[in-house]
C-alpha positions as CSV (number, residue, x, y, z in Angstrom):
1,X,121.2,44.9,95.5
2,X,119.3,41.8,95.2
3,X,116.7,41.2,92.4
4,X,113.3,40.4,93.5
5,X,113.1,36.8,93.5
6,X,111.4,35.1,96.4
7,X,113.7,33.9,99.4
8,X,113.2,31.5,101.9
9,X,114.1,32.9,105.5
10,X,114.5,30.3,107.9
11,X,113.5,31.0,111.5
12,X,115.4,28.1,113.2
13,X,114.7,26.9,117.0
14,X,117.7,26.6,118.8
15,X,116.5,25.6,122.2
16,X,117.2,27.8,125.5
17,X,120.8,27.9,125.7
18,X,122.6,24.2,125.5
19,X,124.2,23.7,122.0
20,X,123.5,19.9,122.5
21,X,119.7,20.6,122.2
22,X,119.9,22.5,118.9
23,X,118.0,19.1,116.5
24,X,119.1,17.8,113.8
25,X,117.0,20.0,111.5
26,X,118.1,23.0,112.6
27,X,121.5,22.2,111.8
28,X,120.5,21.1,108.7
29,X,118.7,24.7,108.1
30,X,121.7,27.0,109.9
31,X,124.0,25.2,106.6
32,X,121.3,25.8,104.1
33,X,121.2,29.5,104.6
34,X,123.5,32.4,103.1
35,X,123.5,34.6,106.0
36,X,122.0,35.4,109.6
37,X,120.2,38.3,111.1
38,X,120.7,38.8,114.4
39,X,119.4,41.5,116.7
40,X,121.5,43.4,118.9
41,X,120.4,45.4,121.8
42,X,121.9,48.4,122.5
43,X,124.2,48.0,126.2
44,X,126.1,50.7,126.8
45,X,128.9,50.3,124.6
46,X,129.5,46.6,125.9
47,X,129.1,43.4,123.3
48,X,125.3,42.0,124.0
49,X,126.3,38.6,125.4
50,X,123.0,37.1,123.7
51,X,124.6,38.3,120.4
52,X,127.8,36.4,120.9
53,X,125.6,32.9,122.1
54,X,124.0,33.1,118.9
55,X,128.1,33.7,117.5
56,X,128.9,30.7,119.7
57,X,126.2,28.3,118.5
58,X,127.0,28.9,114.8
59,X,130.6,27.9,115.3
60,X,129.9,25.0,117.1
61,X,127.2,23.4,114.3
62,X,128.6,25.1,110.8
63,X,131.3,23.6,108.7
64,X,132.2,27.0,107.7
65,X,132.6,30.3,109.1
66,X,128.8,32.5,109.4
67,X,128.0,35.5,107.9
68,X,126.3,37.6,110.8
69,X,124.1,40.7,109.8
70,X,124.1,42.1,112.8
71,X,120.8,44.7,113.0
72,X,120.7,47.3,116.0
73,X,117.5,46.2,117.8
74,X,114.9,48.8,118.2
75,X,113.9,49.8,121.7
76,X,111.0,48.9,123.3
77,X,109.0,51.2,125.8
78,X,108.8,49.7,129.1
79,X,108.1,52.2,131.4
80,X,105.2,51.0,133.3
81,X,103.0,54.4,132.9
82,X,103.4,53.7,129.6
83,X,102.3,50.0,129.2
84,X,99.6,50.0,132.2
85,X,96.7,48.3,130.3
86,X,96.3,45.7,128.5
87,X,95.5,48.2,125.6
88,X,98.7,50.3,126.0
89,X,100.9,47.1,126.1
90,X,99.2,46.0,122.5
91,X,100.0,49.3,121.1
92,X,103.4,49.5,122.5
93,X,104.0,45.9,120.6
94,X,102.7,46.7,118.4
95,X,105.1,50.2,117.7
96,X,108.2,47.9,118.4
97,X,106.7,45.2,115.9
98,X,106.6,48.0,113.2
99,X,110.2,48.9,113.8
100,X,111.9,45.8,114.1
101,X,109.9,44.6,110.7
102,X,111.9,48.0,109.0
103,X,115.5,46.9,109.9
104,X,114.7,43.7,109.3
105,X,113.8,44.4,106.1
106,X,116.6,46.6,105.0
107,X,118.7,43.8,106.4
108,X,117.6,41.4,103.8
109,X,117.5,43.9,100.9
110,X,121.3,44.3,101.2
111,X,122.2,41.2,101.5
112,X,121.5,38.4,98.5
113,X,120.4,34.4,99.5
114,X,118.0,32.5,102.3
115,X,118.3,34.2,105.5
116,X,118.4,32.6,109.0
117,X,116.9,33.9,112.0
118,X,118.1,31.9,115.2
119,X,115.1,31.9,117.9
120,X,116.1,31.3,121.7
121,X,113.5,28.0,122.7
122,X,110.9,27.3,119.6
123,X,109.5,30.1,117.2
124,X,106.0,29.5,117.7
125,X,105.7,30.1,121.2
126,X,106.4,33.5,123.2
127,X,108.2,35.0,120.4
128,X,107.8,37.8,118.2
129,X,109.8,37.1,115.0
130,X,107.3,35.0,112.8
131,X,104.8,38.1,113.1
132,X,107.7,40.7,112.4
133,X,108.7,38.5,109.3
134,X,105.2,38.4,108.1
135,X,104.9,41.9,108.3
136,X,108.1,42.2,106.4
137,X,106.6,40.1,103.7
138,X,103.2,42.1,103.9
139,X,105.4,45.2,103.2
140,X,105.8,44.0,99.7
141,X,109.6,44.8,99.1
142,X,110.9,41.2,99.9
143,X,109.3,38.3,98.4
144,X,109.8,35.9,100.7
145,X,108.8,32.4,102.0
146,X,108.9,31.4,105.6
147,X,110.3,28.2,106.8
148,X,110.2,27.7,111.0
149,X,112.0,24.7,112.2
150,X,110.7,24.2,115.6
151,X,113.0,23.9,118.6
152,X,113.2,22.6,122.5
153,X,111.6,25.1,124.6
154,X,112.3,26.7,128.3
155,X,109.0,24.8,129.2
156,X,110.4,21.5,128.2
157,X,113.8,21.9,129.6
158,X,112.2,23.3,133.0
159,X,110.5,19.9,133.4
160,X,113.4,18.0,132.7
161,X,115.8,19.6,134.7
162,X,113.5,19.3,137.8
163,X,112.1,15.5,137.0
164,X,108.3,16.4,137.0
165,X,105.5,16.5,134.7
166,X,103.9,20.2,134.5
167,X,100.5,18.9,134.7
168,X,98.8,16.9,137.0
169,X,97.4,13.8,136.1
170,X,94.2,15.2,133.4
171,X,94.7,18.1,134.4
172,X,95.3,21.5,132.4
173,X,98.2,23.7,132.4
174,X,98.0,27.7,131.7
175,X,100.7,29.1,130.5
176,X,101.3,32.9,130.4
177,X,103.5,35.8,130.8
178,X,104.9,37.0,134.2
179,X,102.3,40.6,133.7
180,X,99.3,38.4,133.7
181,X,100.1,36.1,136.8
182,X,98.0,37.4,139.0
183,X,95.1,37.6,136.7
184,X,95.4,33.6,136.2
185,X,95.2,33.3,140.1
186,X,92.7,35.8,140.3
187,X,90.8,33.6,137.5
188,X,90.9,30.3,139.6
189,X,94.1,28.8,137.5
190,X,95.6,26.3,139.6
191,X,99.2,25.2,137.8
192,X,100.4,28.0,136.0
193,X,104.1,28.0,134.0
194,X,105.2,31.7,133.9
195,X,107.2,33.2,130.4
196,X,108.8,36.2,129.9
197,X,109.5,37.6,133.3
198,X,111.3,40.7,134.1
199,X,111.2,39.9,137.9
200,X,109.8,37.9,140.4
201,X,106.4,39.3,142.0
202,X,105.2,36.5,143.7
203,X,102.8,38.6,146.5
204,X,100.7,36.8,148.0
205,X,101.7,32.9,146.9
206,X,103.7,32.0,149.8
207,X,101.3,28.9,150.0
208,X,101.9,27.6,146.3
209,X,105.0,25.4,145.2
210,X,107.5,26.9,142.7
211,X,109.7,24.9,140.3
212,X,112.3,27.9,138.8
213,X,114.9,27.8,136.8
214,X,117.0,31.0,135.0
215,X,119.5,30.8,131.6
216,X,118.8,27.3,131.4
217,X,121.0,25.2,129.4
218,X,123.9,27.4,129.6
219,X,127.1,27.5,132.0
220,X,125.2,30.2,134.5
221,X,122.1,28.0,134.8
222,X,120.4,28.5,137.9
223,X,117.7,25.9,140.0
224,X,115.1,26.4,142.6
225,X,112.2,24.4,144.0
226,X,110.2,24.9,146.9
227,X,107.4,26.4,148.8
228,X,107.1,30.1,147.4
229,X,107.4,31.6,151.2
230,X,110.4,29.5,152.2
231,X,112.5,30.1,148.7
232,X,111.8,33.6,148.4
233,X,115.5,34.4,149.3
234,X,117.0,32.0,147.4
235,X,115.1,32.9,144.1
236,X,116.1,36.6,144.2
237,X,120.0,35.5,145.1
238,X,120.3,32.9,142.5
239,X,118.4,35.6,139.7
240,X,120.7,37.9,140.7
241,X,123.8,35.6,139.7
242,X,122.4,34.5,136.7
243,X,122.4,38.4,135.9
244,X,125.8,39.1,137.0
245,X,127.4,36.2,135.4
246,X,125.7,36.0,132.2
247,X,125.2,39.6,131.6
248,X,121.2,38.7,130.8
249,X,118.6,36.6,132.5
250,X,115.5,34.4,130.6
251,X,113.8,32.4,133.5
252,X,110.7,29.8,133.4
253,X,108.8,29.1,136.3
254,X,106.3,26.8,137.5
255,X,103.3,27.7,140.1
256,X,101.2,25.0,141.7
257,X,98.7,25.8,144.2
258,X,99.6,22.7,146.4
259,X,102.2,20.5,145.8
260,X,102.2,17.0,144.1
């Protein structure tokens, strides 16, 4: 068992998929650390394929082999009676926060050095594991320090990969998550980028311009632009093989009320 000393756990950006976007300094972090903690989502007895990209990336930037604490993610309730209002969802975070911070914690208590947490896209936006970490900290059994090395998000790569700028000229983008879509457009919210989508529910935007992309910067990377009403059909088919050929699907998406 460890002794109580205080630790530096490194959550490391590593981009959205393309090993050739992890920077410099998260290289430089992935060597500096004695071990990783990854989550791993329960899948029916198969290997969780987002498991063995994280398995992937470390062999392709360390000069020796990784050692890979694998911790059984806790589930999340997603059944939509359950997660209705805005209140229910928070509480339902919430729950999940509590029991990912746990096996987190009992992660790093049996295992002695700096720990490494790899984050898909950059840790400080749309992801979880700074709060979990803090409230590992709070917890008071592992004194730890937090280092995040920031890393090339979904949002950044989305533009790239269609050659635009997500903004008009001066003018705002609002970023949110695929449950609150509606309530930007309801809200007047003219150029929206959408995170953290579970499907596509696009009703009533036939009119607005889409810029999509799925699993970008991987192998199964998948590309649509268009008007919403005409690319319906072609944004469901190419989801679906992002799903069946990765196993998993992270998409980023662009609205725009009119096109440029």
């Amino acid at each position: 068992m460890p002794d109580a000393a205080t630790r530096t756990v490194r959550l490391i950006g590593v981009g959205p998929g393309d090993p050739d976007q992890v920077t410099v300094q998260a290289v430089r972090a992935m060597r500096a650390v004695a071990f990783f903690v990854v989550p791993e989502k329960s899948s029916g007895g198969a290997p969780d394929p987002l498991v063995q990209a994280r398995e992937e990336l470390l062999a392709r930037h360390l000069d020796r082999a990784p050692v890979v604490v694998r911790v059984p993610d806790p589930e999340r309730e997603r059944r939509p009676e359950r997660t209705a209002t805005r209140g229910d969802y928070a509480a339902v975070v919430a729950s999940w926060h509590e029991a990912r911070a746990a096996a987190f914690e009992e992660a790093l208590l049996s295992h002695e050095g700096d720990a490494g947490f790899l984050v898909w896209g950059d840790p400080g936006f749309y992801d979880s594991t700074i709060r979990v970490l803090e409230q590992v900290r709070d917890r008071g059994r592992v004194p730890l320090e937090l280092d995040v090395v920031p890393g090339i998000s979904s949002l950044q790569l989305l533009a790239a990969r269609h050659r635009i700028v997500l903004h008009e000229v001066g003018q705002p983008l609002h970023v949110t998550t695929a449950r609150r879509l509606h309530e930007a457009v309801d809200a007047g919210q003219d150029n929206v980028l959408v995170m953290l989508s579970s499907g596509l529910d696009l009703a009533g935007l036939d009119d607005w311009w889409i810029w999509w992309g799925a699993n970008l910067g991987t192998l199964h990377e998948e590309l649509v632009a268009g008007r919403v009403g005409d690319v319906a059909g072609a944004l469901g088919a190419a989801r679906r093989r992002a799903k069946e050929a990765a196993g998993w699907v992270m998409d980023v998406y662009l609205l725009r009320r009119t096109p440029r």
